[in-house]
mmCIF file as gemmi writes it, N, C-alpha and C atoms, coordinates in Angstrom:
data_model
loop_
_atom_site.group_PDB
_atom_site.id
_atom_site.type_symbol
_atom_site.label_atom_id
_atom_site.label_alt_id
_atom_site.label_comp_id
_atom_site.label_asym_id
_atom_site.label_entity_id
_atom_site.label_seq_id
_atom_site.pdbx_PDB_ins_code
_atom_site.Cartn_x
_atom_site.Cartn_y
_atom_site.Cartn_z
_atom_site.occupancy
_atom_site.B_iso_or_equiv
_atom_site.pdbx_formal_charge
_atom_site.auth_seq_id
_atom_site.auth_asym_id
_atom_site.pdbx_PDB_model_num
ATOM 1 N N . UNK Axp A 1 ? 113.133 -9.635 -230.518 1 0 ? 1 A 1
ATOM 2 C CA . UNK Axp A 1 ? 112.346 -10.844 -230.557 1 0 ? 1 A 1
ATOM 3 C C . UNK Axp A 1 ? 111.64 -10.891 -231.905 1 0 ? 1 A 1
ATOM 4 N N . UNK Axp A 2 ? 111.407 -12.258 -232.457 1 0 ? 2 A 1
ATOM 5 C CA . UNK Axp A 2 ? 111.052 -12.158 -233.599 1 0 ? 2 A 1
ATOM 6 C C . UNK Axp A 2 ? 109.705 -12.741 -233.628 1 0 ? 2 A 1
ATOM 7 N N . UNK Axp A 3 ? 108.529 -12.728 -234.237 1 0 ? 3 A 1
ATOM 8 C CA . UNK Axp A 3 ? 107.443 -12.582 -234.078 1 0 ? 3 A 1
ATOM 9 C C . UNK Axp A 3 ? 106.594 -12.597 -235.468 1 0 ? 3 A 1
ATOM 10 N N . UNK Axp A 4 ? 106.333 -13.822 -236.207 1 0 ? 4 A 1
ATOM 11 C CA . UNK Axp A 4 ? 105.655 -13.799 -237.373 1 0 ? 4 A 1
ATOM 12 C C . UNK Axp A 4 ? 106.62 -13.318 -238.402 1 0 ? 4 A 1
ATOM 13 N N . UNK Axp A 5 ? 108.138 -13.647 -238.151 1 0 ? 5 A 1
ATOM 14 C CA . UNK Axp A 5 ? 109.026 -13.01 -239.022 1 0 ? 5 A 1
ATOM 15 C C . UNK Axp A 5 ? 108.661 -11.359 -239.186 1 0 ? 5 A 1
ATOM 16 N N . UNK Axp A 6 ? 108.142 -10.655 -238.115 1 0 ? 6 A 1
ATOM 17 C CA . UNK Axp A 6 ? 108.508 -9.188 -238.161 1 0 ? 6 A 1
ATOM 18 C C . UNK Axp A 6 ? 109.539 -9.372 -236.702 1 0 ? 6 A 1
ATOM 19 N N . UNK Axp A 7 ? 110.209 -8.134 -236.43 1 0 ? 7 A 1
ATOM 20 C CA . UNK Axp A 7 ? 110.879 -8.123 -235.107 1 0 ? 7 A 1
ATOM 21 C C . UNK Axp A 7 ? 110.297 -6.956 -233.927 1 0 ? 7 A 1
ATOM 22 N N . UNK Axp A 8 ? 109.999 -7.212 -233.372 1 0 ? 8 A 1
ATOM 23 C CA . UNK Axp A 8 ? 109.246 -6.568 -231.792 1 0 ? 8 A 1
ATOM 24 C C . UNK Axp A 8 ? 110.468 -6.302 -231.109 1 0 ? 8 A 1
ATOM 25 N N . UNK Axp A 9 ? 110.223 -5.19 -230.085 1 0 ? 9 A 1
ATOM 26 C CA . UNK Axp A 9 ? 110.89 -4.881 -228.943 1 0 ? 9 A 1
ATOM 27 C C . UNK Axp A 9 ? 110.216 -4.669 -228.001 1 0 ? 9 A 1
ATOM 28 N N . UNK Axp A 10 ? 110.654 -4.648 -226.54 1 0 ? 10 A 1
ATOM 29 C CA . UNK Axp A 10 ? 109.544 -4.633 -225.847 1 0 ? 10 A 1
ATOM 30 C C . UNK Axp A 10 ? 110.075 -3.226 -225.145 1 0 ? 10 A 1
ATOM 31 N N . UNK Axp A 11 ? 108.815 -2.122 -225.177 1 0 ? 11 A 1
ATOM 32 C CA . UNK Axp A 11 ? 109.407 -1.029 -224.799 1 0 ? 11 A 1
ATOM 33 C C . UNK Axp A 11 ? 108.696 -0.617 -223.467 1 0 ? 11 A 1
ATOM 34 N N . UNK Axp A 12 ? 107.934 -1.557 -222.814 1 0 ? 12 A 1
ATOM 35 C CA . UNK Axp A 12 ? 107.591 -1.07 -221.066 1 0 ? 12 A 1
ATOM 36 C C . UNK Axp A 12 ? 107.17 -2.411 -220.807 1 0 ? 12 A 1
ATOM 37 N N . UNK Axp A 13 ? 107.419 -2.53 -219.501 1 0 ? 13 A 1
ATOM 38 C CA . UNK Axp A 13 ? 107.286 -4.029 -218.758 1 0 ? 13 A 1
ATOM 39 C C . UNK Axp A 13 ? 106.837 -3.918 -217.714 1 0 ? 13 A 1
ATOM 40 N N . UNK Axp A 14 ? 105.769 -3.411 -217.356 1 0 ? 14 A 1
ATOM 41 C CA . UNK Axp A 14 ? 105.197 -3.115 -215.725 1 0 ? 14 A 1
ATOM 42 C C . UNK Axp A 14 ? 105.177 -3.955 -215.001 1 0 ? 14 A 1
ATOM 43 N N . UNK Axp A 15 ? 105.797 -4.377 -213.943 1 0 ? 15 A 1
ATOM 44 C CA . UNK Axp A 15 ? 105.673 -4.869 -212.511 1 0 ? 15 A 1
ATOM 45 C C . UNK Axp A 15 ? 106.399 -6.582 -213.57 1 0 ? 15 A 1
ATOM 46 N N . UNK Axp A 16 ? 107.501 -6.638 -214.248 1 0 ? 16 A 1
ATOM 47 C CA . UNK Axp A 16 ? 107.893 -7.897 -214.704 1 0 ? 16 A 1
ATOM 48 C C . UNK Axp A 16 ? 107.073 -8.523 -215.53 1 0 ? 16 A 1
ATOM 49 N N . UNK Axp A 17 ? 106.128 -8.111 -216.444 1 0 ? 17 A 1
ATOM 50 C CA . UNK Axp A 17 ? 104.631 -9.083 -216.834 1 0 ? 17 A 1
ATOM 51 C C . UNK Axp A 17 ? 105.186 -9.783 -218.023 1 0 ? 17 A 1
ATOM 52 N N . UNK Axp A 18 ? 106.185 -9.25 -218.625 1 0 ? 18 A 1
ATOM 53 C CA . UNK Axp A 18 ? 106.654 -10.167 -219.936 1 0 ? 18 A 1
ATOM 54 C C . UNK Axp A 18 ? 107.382 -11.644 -219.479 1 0 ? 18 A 1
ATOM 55 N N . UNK Axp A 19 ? 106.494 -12.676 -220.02 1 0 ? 19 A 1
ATOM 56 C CA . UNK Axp A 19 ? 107.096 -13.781 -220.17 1 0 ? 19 A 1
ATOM 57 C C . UNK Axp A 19 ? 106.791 -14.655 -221.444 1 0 ? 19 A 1
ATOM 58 N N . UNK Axp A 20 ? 108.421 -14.764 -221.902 1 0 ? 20 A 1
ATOM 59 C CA . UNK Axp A 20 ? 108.511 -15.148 -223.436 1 0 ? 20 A 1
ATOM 60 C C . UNK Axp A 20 ? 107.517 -15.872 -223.672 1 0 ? 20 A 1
ATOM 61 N N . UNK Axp A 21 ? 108.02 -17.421 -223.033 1 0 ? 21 A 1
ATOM 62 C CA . UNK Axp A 21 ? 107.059 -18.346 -223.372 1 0 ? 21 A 1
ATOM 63 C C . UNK Axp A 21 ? 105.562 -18.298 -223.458 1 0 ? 21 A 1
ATOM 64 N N . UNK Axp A 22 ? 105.3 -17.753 -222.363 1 0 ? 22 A 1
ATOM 65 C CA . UNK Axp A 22 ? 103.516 -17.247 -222.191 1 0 ? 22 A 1
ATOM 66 C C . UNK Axp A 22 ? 102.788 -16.891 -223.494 1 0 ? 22 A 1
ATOM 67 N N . UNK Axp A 23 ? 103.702 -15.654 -224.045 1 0 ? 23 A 1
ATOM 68 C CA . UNK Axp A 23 ? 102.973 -14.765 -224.882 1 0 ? 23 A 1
ATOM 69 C C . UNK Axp A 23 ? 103.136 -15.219 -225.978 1 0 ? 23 A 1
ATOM 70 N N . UNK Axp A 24 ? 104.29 -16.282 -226.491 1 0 ? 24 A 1
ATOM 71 C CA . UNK Axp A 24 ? 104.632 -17.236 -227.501 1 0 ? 24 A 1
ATOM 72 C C . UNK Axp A 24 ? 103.308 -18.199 -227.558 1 0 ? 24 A 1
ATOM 73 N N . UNK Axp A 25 ? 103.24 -18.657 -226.334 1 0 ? 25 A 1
ATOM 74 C CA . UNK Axp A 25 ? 102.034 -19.52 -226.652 1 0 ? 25 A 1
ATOM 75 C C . UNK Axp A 25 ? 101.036 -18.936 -227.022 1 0 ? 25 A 1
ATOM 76 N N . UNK Axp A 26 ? 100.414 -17.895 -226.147 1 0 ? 26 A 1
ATOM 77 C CA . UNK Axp A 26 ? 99.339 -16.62 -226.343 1 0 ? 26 A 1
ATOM 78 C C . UNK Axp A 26 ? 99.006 -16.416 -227.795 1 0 ? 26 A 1
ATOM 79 N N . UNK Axp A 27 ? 99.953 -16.251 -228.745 1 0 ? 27 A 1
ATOM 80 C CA . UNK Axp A 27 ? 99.751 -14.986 -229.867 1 0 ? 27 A 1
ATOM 81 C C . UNK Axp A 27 ? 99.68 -15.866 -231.06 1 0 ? 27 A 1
ATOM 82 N N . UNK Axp A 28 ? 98.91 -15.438 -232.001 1 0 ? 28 A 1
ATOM 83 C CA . UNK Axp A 28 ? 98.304 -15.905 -233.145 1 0 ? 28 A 1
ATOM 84 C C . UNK Axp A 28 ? 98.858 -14.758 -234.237 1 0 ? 28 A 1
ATOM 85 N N . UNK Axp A 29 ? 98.309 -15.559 -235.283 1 0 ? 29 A 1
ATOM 86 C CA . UNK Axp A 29 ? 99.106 -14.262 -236.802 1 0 ? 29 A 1
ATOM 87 C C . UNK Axp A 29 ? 97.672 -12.965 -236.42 1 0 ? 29 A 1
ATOM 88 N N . UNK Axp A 30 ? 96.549 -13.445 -236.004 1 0 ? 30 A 1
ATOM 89 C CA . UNK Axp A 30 ? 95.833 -12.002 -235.849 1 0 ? 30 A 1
ATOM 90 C C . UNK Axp A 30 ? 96.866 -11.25 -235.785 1 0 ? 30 A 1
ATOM 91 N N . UNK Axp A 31 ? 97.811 -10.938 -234.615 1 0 ? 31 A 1
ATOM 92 C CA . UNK Axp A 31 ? 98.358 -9.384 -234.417 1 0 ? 31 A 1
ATOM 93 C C . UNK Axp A 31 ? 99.694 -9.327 -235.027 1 0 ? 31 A 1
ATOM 94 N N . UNK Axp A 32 ? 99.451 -9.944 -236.247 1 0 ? 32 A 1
ATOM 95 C CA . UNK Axp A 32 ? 100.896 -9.496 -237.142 1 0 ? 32 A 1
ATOM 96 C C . UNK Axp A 32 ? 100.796 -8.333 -237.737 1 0 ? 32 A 1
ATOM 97 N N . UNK Axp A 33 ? 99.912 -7.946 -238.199 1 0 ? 33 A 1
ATOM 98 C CA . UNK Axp A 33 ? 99.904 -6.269 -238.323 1 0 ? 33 A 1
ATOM 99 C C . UNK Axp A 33 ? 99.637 -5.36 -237.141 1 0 ? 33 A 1
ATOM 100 N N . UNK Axp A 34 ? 99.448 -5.535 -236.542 1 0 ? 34 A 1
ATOM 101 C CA . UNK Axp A 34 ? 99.745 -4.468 -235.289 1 0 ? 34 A 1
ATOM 102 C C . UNK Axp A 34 ? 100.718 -4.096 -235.339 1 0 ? 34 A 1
ATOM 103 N N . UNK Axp A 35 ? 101.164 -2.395 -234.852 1 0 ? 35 A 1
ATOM 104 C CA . UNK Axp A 35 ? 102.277 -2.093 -234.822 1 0 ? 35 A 1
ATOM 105 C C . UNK Axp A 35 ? 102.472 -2.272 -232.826 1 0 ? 35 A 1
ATOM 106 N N . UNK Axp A 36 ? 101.709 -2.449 -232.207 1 0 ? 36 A 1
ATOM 107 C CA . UNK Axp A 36 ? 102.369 -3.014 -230.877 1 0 ? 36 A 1
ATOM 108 C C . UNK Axp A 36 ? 100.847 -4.32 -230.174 1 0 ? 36 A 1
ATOM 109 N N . UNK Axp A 37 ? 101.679 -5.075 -229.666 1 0 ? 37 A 1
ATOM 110 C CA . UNK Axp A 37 ? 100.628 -5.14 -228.536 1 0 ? 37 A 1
ATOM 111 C C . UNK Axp A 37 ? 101.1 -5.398 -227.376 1 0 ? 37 A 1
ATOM 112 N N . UNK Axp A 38 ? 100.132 -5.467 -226.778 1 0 ? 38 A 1
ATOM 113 C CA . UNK Axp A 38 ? 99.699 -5.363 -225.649 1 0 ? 38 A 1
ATOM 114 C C . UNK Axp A 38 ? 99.006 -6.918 -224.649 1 0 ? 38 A 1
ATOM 115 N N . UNK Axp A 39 ? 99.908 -6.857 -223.899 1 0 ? 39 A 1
ATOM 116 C CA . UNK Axp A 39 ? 99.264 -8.106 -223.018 1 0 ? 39 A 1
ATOM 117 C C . UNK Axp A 39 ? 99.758 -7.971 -221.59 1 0 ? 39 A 1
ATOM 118 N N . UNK Axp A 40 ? 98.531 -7.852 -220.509 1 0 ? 40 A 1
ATOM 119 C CA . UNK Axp A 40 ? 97.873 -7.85 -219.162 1 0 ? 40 A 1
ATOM 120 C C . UNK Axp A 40 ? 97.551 -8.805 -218.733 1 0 ? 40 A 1
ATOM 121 N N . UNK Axp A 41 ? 97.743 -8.657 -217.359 1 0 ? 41 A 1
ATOM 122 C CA . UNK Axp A 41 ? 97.69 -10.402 -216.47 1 0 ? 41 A 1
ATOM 123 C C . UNK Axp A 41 ? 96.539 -9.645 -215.446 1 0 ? 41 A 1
ATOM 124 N N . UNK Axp A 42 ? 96.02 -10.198 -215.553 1 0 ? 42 A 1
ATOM 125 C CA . UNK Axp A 42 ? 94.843 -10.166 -214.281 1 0 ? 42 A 1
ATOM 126 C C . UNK Axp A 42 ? 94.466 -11.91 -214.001 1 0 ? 42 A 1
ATOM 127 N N . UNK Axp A 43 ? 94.123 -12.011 -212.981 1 0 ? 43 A 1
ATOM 128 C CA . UNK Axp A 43 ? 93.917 -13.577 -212.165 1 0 ? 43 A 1
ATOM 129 C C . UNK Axp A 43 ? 94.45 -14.463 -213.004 1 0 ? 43 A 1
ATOM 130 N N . UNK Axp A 44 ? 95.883 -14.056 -212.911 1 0 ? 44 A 1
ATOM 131 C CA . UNK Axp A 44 ? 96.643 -15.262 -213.713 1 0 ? 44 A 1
ATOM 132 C C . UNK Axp A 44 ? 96.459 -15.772 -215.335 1 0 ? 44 A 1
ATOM 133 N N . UNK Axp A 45 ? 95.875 -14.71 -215.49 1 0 ? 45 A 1
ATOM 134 C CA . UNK Axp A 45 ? 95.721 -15.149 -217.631 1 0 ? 45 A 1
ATOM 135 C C . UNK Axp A 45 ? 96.735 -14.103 -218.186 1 0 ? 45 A 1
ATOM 136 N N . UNK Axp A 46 ? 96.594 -14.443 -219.219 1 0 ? 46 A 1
ATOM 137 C CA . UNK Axp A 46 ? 97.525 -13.608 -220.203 1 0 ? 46 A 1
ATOM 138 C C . UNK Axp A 46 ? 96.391 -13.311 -221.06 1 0 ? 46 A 1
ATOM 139 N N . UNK Axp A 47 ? 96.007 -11.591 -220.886 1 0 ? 47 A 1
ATOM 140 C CA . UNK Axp A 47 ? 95.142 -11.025 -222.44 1 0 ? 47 A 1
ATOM 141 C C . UNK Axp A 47 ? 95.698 -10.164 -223.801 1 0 ? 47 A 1
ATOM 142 N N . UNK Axp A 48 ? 95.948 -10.448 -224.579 1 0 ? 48 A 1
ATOM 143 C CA . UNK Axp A 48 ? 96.405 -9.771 -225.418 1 0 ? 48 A 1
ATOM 144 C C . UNK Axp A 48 ? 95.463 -8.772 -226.551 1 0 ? 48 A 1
ATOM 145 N N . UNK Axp A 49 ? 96.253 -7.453 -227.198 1 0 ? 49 A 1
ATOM 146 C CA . UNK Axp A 49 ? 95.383 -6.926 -227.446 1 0 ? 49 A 1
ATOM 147 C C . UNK Axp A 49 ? 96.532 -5.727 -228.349 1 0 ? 49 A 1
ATOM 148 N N . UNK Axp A 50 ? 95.809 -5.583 -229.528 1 0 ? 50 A 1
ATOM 149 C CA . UNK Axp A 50 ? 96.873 -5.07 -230.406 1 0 ? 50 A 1
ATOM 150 C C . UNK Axp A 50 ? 96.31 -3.553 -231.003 1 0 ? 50 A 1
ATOM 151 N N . UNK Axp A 51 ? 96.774 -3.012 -230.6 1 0 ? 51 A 1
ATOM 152 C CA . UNK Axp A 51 ? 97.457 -1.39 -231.597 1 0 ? 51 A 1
ATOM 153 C C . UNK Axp A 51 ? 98.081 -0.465 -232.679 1 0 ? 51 A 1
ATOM 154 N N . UNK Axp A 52 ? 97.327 0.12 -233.269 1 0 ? 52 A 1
ATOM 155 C CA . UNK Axp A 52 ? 98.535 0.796 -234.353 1 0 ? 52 A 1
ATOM 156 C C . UNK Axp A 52 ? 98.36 2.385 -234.1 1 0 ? 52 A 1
ATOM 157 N N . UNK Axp A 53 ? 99.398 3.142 -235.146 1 0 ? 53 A 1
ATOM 158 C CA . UNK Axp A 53 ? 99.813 4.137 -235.082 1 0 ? 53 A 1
ATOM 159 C C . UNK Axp A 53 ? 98.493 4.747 -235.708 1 0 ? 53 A 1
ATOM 160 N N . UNK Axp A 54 ? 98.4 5.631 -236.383 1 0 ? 54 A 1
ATOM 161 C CA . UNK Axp A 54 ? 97.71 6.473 -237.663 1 0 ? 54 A 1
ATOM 162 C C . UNK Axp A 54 ? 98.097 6.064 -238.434 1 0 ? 54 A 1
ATOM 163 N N . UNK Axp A 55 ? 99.259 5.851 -238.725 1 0 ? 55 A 1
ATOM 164 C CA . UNK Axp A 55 ? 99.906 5.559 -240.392 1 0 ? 55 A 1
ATOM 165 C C . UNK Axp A 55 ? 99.333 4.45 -240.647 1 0 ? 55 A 1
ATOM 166 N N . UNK Axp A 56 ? 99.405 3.473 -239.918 1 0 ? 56 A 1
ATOM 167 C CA . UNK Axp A 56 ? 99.031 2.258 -240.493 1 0 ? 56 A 1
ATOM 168 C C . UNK Axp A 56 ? 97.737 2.471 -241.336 1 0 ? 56 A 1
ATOM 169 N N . UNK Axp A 57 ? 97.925 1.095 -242.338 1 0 ? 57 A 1
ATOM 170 C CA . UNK Axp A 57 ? 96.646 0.873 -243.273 1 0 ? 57 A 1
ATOM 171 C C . UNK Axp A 57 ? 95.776 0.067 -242.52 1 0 ? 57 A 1
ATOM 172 N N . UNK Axp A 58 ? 95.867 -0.279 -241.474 1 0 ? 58 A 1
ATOM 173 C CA . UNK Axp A 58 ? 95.104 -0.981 -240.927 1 0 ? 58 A 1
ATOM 174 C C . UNK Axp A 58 ? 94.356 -0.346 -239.49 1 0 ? 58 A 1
ATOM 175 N N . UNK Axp A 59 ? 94.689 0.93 -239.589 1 0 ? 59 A 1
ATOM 176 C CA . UNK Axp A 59 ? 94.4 1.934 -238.228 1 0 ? 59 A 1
ATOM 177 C C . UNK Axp A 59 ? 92.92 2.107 -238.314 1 0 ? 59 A 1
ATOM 178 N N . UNK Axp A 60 ? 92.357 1.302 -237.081 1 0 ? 60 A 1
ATOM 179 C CA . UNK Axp A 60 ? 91.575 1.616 -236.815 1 0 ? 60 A 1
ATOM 180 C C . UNK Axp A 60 ? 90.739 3.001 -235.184 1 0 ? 60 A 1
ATOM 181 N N . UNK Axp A 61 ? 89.881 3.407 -234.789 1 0 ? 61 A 1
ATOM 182 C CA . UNK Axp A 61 ? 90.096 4.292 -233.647 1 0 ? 61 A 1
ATOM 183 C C . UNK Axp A 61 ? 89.986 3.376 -232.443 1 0 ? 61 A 1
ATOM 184 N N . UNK Axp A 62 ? 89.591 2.457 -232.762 1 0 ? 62 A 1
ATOM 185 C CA . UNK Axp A 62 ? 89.666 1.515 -231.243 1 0 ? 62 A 1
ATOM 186 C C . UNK Axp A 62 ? 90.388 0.961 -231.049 1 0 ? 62 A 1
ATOM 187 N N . UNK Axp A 63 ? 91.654 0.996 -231.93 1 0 ? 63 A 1
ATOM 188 C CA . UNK Axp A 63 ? 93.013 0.29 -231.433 1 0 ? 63 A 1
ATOM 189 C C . UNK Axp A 63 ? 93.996 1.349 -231.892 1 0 ? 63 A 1
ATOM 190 N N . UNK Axp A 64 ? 93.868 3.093 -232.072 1 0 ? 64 A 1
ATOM 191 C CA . UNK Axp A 64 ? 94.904 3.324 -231.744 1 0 ? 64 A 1
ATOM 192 C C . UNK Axp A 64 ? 95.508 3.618 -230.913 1 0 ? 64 A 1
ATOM 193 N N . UNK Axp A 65 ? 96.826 3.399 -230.31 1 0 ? 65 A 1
ATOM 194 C CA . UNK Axp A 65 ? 98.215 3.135 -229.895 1 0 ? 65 A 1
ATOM 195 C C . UNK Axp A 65 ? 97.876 4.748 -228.839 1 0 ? 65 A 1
ATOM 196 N N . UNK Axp A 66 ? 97.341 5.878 -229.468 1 0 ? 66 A 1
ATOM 197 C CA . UNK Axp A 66 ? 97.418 7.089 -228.047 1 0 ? 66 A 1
ATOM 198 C C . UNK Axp A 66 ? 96.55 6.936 -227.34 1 0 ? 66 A 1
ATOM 199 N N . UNK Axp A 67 ? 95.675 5.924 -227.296 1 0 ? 67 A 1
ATOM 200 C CA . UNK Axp A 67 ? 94.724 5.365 -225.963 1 0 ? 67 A 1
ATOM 201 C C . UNK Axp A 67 ? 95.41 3.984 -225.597 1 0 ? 67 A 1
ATOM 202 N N . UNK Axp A 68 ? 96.565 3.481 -225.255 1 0 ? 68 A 1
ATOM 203 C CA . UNK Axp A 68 ? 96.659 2.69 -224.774 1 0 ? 68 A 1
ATOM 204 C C . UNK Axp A 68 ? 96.576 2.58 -222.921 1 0 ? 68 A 1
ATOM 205 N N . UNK Axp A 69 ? 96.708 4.22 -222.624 1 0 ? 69 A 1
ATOM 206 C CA . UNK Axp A 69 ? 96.752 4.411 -221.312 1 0 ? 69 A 1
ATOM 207 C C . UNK Axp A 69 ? 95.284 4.256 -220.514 1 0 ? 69 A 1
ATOM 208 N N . UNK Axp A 70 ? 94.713 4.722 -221.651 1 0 ? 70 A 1
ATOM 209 C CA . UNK Axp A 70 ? 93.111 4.513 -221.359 1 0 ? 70 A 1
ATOM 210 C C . UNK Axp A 70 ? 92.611 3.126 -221.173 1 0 ? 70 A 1
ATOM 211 N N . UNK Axp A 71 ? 93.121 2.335 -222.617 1 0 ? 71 A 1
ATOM 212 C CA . UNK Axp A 71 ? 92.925 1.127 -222.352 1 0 ? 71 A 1
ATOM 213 C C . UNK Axp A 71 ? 93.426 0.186 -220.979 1 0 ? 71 A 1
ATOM 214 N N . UNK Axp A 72 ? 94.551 0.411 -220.62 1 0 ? 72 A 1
ATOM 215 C CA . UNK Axp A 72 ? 95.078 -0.262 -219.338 1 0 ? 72 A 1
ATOM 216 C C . UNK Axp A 72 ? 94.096 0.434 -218.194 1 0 ? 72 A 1
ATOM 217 N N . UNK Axp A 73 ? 93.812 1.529 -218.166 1 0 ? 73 A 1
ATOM 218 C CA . UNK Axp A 73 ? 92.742 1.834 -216.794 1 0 ? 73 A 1
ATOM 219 C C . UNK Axp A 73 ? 91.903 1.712 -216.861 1 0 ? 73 A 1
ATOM 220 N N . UNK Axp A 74 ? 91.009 1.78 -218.196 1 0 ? 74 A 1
ATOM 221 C CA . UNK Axp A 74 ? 89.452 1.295 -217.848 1 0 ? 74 A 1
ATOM 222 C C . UNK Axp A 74 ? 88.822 -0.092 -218.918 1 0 ? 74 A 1
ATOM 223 N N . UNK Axp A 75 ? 90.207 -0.952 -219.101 1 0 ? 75 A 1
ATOM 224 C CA . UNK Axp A 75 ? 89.566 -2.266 -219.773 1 0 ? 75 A 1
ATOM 225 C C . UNK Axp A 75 ? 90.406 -3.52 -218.699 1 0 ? 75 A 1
ATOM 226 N N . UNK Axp A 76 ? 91.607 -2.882 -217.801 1 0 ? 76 A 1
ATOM 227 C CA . UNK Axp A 76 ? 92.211 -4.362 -217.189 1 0 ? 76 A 1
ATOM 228 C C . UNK Axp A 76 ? 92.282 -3.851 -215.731 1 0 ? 76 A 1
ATOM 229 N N . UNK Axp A 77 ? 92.856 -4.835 -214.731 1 0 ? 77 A 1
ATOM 230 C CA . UNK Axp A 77 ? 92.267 -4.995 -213.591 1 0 ? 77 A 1
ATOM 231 C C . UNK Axp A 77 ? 92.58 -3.878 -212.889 1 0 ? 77 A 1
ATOM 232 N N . UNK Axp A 78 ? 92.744 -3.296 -212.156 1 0 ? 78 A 1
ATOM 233 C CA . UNK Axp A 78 ? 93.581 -2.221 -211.019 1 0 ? 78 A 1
ATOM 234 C C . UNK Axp A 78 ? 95.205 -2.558 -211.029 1 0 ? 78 A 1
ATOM 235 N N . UNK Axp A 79 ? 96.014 -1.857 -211.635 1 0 ? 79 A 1
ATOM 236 C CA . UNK Axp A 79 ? 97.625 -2.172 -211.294 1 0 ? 79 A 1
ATOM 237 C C . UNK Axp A 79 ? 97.861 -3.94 -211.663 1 0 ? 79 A 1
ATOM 238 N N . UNK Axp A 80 ? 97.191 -4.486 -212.542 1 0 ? 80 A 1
ATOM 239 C CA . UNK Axp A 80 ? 97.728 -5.437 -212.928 1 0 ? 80 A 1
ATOM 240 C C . UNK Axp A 80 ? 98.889 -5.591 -213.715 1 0 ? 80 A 1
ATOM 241 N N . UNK Axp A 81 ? 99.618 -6.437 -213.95 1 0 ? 81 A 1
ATOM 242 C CA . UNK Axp A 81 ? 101.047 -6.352 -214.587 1 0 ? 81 A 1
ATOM 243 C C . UNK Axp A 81 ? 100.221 -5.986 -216.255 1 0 ? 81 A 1
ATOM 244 N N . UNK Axp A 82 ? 101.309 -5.607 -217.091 1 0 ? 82 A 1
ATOM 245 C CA . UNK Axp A 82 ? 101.504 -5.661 -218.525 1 0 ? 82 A 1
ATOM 246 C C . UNK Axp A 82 ? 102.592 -5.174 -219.275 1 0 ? 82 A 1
ATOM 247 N N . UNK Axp A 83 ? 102.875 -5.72 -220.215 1 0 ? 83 A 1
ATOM 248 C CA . UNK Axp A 83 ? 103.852 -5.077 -221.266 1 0 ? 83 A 1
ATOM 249 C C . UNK Axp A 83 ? 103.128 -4.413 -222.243 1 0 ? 83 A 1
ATOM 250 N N . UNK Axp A 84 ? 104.236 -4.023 -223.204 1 0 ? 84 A 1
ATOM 251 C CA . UNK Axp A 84 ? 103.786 -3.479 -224.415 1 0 ? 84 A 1
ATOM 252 C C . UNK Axp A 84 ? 105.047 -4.114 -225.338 1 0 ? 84 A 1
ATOM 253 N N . UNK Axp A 85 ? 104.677 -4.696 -226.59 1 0 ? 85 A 1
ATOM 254 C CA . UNK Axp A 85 ? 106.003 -4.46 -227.496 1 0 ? 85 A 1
ATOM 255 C C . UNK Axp A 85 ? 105.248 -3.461 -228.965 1 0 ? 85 A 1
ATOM 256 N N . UNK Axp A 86 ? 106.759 -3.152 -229.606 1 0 ? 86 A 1
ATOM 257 C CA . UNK Axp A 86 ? 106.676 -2.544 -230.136 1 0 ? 86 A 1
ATOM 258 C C . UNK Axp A 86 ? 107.255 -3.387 -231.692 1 0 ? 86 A 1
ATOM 259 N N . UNK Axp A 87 ? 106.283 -2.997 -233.021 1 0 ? 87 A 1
ATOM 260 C CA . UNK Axp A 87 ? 106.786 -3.687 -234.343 1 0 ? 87 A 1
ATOM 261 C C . UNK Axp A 87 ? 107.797 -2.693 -234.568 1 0 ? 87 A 1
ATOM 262 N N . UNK Axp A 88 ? 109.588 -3.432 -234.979 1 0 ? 88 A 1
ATOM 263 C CA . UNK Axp A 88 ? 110.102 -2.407 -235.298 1 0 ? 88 A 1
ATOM 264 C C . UNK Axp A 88 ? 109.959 -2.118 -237.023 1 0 ? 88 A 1
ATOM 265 N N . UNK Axp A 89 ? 110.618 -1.134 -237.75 1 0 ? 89 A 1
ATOM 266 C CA . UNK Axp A 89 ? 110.799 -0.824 -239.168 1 0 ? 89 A 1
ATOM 267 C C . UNK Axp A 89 ? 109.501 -0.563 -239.357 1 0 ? 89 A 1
ATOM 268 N N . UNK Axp A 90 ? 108.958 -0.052 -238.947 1 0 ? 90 A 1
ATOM 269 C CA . UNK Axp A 90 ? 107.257 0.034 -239.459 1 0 ? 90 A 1
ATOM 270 C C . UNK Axp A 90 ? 107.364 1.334 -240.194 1 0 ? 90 A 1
């Protein structure tokens, strides 16, 4: 999928939560440097929320990418759906 002219993959899809159109509408150039994000459905919204590695020049500690597990349990609802994609060539 192509995405701000970078290309994404989507590498986990919990409980079906990716939907193209949704997150097409959803997403702004904010998370063109992210190397993934992240978007969770709780009461029917779509939240998005972006990540990088270390490498990145733009790595900050509250969005890196080895707390994303953290982030899904103590920032979104109980077992709500979400994906993750991933920036590829990074």
């Amino acid at each position: 999928m192509k995405i701000f002219d970078r290309e994404y993959k989507l590498v986990k899809n919990y409980n079906e939560a990716f939907n193209e159109n949704e997150f097409i509408d959803k997403c702004t150039d904010y998370f063109k440097d992210f190397d993934y994000i992240v978007g969770d459905i709780a009461y029917g919204k779509l939240r998005l929320k972006g990540f990088n590695k270390k490498s990145n020049k733009s790595f900050k500690s509250i969005n890196d990418y080895n707390n994303v597990d953290k982030y899904i349990s103590e920032n979104c609802a109980y077992g709500c759906k979400y994906f993750i994609l991933e920036r590829e060539n990074v």
